[in-house]
C-alpha positions as CSV (number, residue, x, y, z in Angstrom):
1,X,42.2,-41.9,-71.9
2,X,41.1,-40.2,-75.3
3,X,41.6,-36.6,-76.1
4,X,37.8,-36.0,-76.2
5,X,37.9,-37.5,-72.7
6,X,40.1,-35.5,-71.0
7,X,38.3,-32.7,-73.1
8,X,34.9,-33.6,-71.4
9,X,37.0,-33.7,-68.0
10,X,38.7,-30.6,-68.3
11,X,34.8,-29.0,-69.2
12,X,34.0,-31.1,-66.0
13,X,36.5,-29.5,-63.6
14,X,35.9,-26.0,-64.9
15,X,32.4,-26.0,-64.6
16,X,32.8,-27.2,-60.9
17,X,35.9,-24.4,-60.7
18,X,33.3,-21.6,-62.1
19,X,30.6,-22.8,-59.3
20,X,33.4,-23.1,-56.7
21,X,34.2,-19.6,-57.2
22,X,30.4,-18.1,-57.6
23,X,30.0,-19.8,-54.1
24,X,32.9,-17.9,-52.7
25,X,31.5,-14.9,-54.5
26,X,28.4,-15.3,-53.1
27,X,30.0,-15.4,-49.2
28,X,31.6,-12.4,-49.9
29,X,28.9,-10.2,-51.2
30,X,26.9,-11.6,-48.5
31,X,29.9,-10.9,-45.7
32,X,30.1,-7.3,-47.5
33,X,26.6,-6.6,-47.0
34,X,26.5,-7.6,-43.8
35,X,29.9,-5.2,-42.7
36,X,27.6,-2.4,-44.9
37,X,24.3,-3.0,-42.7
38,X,26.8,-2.8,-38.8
39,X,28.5,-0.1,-40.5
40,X,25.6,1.9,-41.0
41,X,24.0,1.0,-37.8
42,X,27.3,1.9,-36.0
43,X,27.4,5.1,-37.8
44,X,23.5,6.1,-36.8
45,X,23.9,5.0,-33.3
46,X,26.8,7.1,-32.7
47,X,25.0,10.2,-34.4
48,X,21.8,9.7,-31.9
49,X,24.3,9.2,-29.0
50,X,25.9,12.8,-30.1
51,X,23.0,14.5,-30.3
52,X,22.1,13.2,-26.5
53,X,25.4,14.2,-25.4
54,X,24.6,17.6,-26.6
55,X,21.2,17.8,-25.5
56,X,22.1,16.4,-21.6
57,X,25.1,18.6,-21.4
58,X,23.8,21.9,-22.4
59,X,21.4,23.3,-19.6
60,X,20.0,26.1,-21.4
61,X,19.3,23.5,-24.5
62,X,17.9,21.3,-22.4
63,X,15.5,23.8,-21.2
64,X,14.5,24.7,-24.6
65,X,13.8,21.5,-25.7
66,X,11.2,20.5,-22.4
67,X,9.7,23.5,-23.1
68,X,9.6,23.2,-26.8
69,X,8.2,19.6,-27.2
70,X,5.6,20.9,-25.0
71,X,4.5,23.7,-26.5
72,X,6.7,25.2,-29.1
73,X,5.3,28.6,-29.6
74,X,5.1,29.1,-26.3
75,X,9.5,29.8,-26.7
76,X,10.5,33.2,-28.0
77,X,11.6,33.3,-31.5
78,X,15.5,32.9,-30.8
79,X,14.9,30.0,-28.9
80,X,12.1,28.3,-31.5
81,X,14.8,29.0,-34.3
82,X,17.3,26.5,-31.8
83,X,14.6,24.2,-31.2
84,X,13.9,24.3,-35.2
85,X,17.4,23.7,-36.5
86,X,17.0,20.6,-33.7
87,X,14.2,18.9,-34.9
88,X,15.3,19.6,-38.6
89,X,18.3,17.5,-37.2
90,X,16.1,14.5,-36.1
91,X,14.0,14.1,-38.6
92,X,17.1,14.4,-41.0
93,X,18.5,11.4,-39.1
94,X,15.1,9.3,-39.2
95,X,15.2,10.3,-43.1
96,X,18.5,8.5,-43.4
97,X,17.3,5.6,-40.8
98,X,14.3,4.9,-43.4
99,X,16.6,5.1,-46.2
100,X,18.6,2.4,-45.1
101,X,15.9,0.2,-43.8
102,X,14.2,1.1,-47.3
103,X,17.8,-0.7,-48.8
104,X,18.6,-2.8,-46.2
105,X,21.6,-1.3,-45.1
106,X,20.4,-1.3,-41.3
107,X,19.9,-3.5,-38.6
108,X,15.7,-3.8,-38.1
109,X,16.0,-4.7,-34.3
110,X,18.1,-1.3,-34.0
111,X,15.5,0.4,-35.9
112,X,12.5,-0.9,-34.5
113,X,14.4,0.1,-30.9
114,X,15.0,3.9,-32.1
115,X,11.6,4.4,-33.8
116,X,9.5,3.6,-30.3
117,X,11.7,6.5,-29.0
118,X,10.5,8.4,-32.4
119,X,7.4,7.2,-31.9
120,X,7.6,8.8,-27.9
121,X,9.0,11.8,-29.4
122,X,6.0,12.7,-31.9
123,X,3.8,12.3,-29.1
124,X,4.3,15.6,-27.7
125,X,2.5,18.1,-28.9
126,X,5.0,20.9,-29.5
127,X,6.5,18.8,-32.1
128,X,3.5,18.0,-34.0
129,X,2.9,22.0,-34.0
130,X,6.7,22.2,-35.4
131,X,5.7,19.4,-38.0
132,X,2.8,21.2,-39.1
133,X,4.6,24.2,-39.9
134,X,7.7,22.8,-41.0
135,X,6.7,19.5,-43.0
136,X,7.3,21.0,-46.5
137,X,11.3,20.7,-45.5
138,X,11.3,17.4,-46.4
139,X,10.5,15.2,-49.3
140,X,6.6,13.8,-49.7
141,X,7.4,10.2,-49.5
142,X,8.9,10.9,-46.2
143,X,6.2,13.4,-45.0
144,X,4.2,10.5,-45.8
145,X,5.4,7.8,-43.8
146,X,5.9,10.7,-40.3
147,X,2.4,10.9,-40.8
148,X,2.1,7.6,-40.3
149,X,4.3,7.4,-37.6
150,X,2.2,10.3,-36.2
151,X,-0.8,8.4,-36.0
152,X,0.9,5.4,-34.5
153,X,2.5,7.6,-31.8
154,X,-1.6,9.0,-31.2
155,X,-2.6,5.3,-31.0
156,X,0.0,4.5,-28.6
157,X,-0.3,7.4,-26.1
158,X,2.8,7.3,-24.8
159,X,4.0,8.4,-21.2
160,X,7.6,9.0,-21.0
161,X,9.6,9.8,-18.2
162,X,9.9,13.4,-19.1
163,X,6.2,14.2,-19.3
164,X,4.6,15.2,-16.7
165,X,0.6,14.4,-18.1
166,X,0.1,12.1,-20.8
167,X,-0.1,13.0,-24.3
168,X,-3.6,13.9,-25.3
169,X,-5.6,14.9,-21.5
């Protein structure tokens, strides 16, 4: 074998090395993603199960809240201010939950799961007075898309278990 020969096969096994190793690098950005997208699921899920374990576990919260998503001015002022910094909270998380769906970094069967809850909760028209005096909190993209959901949670006239007459009668 010729020196240019084992030139051309040394160029040969490289090139096969440098594809080798963008394979591998491939799997692992791939693998990394994937670990970013449960992490951030794992992370959103434990904040929504949080903010339940608060809400079920503090009567007098509790009581705001039904009375609240109901009809929110109907609470007197301390309580509306609770109920505010509450639903500040929520839509901060669904903020975040869009983000990552907007990059990828969440699970869309988890999403799709907690927005039909979303969807429930804009339904009830307490909150949609809150939104309508609140909505310049958040960024317009955002306000944007809560309209949206808005109009789908109209559409869909929910009933949840917690109501007791449907959205909208």
């Amino acid at each position: 074998m010729t020196l240019e020969e084992l030139g051309n096969l040394g160029d040969f096994l490289g090139g096969i090395a440098v594809i080798g190793t963008l394979l591998y690098l491939a799997f692992q950005i791939r693998k990394q993603s994937e670990e970013t997208r449960l992490t951030a699921t794992r992370e959103l899920a434990a904040d929504f199960s949080r903010t339940m374990d608060v809400m079920s576990s503090d009567p007098d919260l509790l009581r705001i809240y039904l009375t609240g998503i109901r009809d929110f001015m109907s609470l007197p002022d301390e309580d509306r201010l609770r109920l505010s910094f509450i639903f500040i909270r929520n839509f901060r998380a669904v903020e975040q939950q869009y983000l990552h769906i907007d990059h990828g970094n969440i699970d869309p069967v988890y999403f799709a799961s907690l927005n039909i809850a979303f969807l429930e909760f804009l339904s009830f028209p307490g909150v949609q007075t809150w939104w309508e005096m609140s909505n310049g909190l958040f960024e317009s993209g955002f306000r944007e898309k809560i309209e949206r959901d808005f109009e789908a949670a109209k559409r869909l006239n929910y009933k949840g278990s917690y109501q007791t007459t449907q959205v909208g009668t």
